[in-house]
Backbone as CSV, one residue per row, in Angstrom:
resi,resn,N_x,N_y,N_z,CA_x,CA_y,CA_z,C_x,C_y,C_z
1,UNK,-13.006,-1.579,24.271,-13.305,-2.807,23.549,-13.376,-3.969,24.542
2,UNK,-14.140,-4.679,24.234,-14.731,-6.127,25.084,-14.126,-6.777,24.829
3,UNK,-12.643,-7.652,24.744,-12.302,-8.582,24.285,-12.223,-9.920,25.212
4,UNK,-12.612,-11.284,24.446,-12.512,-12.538,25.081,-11.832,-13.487,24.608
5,UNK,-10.758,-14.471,25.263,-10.054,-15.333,24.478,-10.919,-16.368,24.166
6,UNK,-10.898,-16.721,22.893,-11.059,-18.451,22.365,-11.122,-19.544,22.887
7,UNK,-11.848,-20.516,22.734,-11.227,-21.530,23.109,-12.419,-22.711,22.135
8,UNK,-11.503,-23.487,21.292,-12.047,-24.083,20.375,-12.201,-25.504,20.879
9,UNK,-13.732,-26.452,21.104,-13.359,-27.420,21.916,-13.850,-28.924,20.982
10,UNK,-12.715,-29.835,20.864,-12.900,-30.509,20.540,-14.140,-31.696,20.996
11,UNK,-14.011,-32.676,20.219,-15.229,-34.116,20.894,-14.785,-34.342,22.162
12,UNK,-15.504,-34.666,23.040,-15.316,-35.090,24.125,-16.597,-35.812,25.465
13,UNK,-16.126,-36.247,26.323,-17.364,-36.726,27.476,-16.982,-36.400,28.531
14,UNK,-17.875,-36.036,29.197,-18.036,-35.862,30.911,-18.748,-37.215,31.566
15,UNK,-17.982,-37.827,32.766,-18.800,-39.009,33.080,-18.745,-38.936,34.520
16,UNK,-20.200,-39.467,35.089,-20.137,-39.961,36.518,-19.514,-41.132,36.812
17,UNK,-18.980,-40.885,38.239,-18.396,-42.336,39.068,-18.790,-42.912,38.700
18,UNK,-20.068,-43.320,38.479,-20.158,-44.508,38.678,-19.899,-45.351,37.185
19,UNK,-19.969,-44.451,36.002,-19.714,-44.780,34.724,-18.174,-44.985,34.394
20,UNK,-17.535,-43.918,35.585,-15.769,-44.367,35.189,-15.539,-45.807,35.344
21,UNK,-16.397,-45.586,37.044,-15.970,-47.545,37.089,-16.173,-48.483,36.424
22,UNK,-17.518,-48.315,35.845,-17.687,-49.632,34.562,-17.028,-49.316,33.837
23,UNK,-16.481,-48.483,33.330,-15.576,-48.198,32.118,-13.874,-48.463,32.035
24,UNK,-13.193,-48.324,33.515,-12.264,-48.482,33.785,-12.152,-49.027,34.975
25,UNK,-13.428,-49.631,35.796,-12.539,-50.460,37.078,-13.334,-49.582,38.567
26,UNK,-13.732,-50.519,39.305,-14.153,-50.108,40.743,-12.618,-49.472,41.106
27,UNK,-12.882,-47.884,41.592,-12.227,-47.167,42.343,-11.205,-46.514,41.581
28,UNK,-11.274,-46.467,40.150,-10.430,-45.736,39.410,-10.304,-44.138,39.717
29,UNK,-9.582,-43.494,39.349,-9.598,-42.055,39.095,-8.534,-41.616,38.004
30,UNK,-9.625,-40.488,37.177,-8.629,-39.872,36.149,-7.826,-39.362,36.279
31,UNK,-7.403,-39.570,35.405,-5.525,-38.730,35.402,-5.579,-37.415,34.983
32,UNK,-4.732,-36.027,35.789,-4.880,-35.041,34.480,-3.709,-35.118,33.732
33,UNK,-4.263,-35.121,32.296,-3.277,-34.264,31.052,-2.914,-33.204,31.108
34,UNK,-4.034,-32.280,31.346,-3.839,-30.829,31.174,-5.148,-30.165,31.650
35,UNK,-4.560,-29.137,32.363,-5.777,-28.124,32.804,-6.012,-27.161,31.676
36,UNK,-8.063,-27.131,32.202,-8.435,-26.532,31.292,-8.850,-24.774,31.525
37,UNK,-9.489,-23.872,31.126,-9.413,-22.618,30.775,-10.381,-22.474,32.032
38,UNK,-11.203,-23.712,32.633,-12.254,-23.526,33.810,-11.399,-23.646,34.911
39,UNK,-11.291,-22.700,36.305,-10.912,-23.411,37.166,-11.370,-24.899,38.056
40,UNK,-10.312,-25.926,38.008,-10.998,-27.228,38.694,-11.060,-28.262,36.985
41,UNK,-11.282,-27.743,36.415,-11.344,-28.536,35.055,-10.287,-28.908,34.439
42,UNK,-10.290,-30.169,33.800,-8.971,-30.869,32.979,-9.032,-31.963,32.182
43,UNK,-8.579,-31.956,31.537,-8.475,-33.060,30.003,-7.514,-34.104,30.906
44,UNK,-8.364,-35.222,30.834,-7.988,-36.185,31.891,-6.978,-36.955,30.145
45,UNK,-6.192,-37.805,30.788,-5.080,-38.677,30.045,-6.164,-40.422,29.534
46,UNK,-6.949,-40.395,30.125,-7.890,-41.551,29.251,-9.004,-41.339,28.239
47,UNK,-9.411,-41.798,27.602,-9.994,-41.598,26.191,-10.854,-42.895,26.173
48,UNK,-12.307,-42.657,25.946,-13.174,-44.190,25.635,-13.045,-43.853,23.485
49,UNK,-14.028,-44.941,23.547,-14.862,-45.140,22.191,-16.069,-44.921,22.342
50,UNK,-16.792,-43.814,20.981,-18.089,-43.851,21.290,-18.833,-44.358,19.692
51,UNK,-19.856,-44.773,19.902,-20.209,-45.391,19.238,-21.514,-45.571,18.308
52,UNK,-21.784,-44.931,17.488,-23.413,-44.365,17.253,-23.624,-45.635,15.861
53,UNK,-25.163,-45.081,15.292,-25.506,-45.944,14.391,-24.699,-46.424,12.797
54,UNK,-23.974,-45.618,12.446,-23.695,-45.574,11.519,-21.510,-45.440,11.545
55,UNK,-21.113,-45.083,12.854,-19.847,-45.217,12.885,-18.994,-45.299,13.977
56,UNK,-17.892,-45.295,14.414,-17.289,-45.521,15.834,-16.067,-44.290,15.748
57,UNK,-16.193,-43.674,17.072,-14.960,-43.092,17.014,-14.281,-42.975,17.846
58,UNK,-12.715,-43.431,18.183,-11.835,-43.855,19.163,-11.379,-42.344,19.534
59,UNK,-10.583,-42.506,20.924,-9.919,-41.748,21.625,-10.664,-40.808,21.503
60,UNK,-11.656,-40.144,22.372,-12.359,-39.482,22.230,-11.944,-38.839,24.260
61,UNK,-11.775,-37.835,24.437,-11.179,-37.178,25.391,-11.815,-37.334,26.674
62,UNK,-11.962,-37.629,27.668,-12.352,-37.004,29.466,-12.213,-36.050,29.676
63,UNK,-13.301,-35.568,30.043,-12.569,-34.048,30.592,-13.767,-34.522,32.640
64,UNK,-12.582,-34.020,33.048,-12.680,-34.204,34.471,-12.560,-32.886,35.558
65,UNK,-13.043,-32.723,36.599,-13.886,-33.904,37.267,-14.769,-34.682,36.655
66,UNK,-15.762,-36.140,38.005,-16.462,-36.397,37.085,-18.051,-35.559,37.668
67,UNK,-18.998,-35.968,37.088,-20.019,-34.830,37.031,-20.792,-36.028,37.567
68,UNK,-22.355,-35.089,37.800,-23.258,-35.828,38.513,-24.081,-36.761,37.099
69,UNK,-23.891,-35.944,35.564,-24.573,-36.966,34.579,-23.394,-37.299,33.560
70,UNK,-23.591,-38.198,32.873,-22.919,-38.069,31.596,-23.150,-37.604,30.466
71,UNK,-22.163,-37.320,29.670,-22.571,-36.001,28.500,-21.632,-36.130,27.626
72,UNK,-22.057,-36.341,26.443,-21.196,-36.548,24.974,-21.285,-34.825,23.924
73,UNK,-19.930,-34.269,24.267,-20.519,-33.090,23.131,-19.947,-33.259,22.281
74,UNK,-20.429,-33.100,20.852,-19.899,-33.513,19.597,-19.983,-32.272,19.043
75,UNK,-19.616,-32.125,17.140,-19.543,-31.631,16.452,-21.052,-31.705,15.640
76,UNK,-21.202,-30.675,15.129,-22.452,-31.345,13.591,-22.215,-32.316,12.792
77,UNK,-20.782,-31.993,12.393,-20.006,-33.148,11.272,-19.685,-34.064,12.259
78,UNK,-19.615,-34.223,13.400,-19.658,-35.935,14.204,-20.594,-36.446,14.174
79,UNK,-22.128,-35.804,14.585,-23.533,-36.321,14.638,-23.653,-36.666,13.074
80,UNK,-23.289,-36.663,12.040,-23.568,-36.566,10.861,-22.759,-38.165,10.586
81,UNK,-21.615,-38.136,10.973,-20.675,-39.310,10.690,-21.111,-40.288,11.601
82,UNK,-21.313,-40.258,13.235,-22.148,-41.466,14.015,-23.325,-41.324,13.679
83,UNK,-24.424,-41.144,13.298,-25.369,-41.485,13.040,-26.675,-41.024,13.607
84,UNK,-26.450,-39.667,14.212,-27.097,-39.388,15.648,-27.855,-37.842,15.276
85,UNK,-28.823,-37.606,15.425,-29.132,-35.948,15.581,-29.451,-34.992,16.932
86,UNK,-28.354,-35.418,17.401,-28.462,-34.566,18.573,-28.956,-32.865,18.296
87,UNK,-29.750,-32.624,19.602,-30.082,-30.738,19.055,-28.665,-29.900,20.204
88,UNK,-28.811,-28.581,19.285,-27.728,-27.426,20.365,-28.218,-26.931,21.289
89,UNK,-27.369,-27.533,22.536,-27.886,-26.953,24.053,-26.823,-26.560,24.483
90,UNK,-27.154,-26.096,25.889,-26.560,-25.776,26.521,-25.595,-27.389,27.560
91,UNK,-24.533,-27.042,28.251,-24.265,-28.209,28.831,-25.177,-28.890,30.324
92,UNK,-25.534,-29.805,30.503,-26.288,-30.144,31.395,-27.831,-30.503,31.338
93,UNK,-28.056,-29.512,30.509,-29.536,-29.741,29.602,-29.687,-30.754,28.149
94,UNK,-29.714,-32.103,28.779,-29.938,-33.689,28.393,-30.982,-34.283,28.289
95,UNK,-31.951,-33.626,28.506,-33.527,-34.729,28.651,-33.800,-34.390,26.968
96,UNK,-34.362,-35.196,26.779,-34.593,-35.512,24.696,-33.555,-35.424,24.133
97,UNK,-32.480,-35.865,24.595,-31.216,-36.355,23.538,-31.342,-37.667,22.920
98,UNK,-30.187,-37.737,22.026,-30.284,-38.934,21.878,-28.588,-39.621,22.953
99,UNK,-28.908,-41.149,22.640,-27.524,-42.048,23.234,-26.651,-42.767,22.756
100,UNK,-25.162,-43.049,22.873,-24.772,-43.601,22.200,-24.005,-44.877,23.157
101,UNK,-23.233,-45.509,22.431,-22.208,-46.845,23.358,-21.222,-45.688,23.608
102,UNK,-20.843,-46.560,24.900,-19.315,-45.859,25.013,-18.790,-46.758,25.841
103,UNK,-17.220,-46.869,24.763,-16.504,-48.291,25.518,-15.113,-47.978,26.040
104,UNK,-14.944,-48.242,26.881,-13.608,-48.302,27.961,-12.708,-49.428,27.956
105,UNK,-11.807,-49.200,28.519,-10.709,-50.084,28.478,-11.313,-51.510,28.996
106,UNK,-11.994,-51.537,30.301,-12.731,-52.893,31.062,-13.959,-53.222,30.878
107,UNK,-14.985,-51.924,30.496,-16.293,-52.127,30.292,-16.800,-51.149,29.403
108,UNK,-18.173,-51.089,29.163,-19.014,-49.894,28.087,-20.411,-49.958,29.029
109,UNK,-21.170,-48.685,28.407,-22.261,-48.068,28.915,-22.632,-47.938,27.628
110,UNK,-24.195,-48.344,27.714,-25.033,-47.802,26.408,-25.999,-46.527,26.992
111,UNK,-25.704,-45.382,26.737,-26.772,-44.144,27.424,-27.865,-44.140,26.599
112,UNK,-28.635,-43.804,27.353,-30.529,-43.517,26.585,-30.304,-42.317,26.141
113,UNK,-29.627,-41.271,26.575,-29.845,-40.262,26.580,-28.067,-39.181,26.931
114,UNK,-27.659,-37.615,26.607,-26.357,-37.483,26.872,-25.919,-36.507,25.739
115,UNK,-26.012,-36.908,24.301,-25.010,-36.496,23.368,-26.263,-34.918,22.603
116,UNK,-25.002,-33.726,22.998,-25.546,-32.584,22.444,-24.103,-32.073,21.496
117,UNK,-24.829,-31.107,20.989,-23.855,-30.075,19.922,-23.486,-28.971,21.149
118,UNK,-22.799,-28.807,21.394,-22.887,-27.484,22.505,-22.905,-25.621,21.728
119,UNK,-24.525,-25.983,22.757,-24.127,-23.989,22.436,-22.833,-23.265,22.389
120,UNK,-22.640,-22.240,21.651,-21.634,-21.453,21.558,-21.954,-20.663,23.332
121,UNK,-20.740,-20.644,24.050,-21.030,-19.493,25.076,-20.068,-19.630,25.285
122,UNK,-19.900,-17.982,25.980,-18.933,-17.376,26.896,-18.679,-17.150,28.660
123,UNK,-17.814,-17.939,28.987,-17.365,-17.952,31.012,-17.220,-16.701,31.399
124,UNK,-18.082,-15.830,31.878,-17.670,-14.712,32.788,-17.609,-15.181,34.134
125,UNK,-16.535,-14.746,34.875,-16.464,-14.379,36.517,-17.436,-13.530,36.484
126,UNK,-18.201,-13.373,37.794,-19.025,-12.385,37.818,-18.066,-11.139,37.824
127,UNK,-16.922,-11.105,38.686,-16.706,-9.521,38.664,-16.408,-8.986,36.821
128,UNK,-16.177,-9.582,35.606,-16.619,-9.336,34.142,-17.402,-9.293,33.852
129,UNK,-18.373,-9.706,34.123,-19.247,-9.434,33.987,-20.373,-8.636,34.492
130,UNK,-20.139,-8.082,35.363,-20.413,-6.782,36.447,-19.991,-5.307,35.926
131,UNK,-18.514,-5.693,35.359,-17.702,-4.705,34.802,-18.215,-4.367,33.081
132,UNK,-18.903,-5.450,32.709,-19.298,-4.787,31.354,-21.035,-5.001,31.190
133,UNK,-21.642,-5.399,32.357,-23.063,-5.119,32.052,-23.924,-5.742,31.311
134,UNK,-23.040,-7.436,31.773,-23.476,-8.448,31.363,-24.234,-9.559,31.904
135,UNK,-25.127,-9.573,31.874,-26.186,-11.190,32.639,-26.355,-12.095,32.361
136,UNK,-26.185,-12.978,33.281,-26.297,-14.824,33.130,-27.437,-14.832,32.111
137,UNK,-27.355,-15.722,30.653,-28.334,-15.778,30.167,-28.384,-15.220,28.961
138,UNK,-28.053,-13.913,29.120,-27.792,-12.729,27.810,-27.473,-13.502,26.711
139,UNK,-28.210,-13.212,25.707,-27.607,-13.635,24.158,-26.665,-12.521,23.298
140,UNK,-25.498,-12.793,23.173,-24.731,-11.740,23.074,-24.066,-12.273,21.435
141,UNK,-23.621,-11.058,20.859,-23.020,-10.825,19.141,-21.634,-10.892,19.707
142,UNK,-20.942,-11.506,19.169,-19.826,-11.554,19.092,-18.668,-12.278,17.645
143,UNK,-17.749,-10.918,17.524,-17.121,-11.433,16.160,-15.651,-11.522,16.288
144,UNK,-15.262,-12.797,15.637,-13.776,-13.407,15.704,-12.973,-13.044,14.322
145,UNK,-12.218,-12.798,14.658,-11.255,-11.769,13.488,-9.856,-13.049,12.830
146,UNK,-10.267,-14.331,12.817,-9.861,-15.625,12.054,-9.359,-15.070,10.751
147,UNK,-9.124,-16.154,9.816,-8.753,-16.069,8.400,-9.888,-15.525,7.708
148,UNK,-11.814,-16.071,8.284,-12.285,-15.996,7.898,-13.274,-15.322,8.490
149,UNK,-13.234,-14.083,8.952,-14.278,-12.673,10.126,-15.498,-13.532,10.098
150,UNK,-16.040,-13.337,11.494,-17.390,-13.836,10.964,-18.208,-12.900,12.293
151,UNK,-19.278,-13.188,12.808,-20.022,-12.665,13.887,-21.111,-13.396,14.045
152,UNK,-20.660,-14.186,15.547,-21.465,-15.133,15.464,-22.654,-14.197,16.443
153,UNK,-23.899,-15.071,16.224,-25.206,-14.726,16.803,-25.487,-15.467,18.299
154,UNK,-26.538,-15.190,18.964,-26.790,-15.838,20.478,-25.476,-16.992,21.102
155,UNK,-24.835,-15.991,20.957,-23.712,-16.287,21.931,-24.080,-16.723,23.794
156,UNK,-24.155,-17.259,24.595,-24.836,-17.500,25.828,-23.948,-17.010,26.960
157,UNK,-24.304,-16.044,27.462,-23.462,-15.767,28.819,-23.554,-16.571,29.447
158,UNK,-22.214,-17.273,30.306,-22.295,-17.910,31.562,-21.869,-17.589,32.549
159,UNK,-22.958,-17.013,33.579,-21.906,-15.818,34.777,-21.633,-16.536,35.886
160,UNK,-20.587,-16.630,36.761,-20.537,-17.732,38.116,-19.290,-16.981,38.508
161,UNK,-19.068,-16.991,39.859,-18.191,-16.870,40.613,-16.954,-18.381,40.070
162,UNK,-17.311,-19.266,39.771,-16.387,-20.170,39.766,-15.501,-20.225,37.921
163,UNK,-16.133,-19.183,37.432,-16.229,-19.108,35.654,-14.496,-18.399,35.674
164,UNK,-13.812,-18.508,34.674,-12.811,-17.626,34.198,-13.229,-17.512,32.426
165,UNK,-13.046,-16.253,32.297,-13.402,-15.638,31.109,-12.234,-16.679,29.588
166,UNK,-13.680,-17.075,29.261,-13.492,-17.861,28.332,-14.461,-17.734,27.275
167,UNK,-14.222,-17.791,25.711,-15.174,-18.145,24.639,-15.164,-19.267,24.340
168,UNK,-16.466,-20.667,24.065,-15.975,-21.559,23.460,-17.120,-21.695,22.632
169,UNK,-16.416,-22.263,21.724,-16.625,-22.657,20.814,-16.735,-24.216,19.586
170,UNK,-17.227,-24.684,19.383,-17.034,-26.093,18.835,-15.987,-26.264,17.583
171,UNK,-15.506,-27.134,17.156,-14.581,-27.768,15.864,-15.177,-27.324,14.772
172,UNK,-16.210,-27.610,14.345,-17.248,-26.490,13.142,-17.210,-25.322,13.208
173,UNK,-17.246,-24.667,14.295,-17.611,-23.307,14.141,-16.371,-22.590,14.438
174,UNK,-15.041,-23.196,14.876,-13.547,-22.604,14.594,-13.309,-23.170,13.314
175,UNK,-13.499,-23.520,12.789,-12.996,-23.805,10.956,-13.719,-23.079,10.305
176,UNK,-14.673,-22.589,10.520,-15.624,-22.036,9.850,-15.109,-20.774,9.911
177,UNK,-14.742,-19.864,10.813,-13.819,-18.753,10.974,-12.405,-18.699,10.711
178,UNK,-11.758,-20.175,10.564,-10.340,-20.026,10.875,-9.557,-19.643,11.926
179,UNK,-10.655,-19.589,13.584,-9.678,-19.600,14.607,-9.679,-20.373,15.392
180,UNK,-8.511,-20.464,16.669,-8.207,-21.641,16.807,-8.044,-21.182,18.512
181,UNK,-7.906,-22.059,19.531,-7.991,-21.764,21.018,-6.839,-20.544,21.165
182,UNK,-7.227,-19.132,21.830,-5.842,-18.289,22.115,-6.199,-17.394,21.523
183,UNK,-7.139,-17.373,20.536,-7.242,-16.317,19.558,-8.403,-15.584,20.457
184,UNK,-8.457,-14.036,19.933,-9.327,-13.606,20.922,-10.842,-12.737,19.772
185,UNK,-11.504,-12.765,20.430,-12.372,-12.353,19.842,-13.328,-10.953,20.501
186,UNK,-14.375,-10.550,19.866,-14.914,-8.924,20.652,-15.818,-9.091,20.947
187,UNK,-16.431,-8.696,21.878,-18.202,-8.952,22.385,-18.718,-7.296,21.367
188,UNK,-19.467,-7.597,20.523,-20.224,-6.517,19.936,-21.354,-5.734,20.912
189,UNK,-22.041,-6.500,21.446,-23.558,-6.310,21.969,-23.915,-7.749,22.325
């Protein structure tokens, strides 16, 4: 059996330098809270506001390092409540998004562009993915055994030497099953 742990990911942004600084100050750096399931990755201890047509929503997470773009991943039911129709991508793939405000403790950024739903995918190390005959890319079945079984469809391999085997998943689509980060789930095919 193929099994992969969970990991259910709340709202959150990825931001470049140069956006921390307007946001918090020439020469800032984030704090970590807590490391995340990626090696090098972490839920930094500051939180902006983001801000779409129709609503605002505070404390909204960092996750750090910072990256070369900025990137808002939301929920369906967030794009629904700010005002926004972002489409489901993958992370990094931003050109035809839409943008929202995002305000910091010292300053805000209005992006043109940034805020996606994130594809469902799974972090293989390559050597897991070697070991079960899996390729960067692969759209893979996979079903979570929650309150509520389900099997989700085009699941996205992500293969890298720098990956640790992870499932994630968005706030919709762990309620929708009833599971929650830790829980593990099966690669079908």
């Amino acid at each position: 059996m193929r099994t992969v742990p969970v990991g259910v990911s709340a709202r959150h942004i990825h931001l470049t330098e140069a956006h921390i600084a307007i946001l918090f100050g020439e020469g800032y750096e984030l704090q970590v809270f807590k490391d995340l399931s990626q090696p090098g990755q972490f839920a930094a201890q500051e939180t902006v506001s983001i801000v779409g047509p129709k609503s605002r929503m505070d404390k909204v997470r960092i996750l750090g390092p910072a990256r070369p773009f900025t990137q808002i991943e939301i929920s369906r039911t967030d794009a629904f409540s700010l005002g926004v129709n972002p489409p489901v991508r993958e992370s990094g793939h931003i050109d035809q998004t839409p943008g929202l405000r995002v305000i910091g403790p010292v300053g805000e950024v209005e992006l043109d562009q940034g805020v996606i739903v994130a594809a469902r995918h799974i972090h293989f190390h390559t050597s897991d993915a070697d070991q079960w005959g899996i390729q960067d890319k692969q759209l893979l079945r996979v079903k979570v055994n929650g309150e509520r079984p389900l099997i989700f469809e085009n699941v996205i391999a992500r293969v890298s030497e720098q990956f640790a085997l992870d499932m994630h998943i968005d706030t919709d689509e762990g309620n929708a099953a009833g599971v929650k980060t830790g829980d593990i789930a099966e690669i079908l095919d």
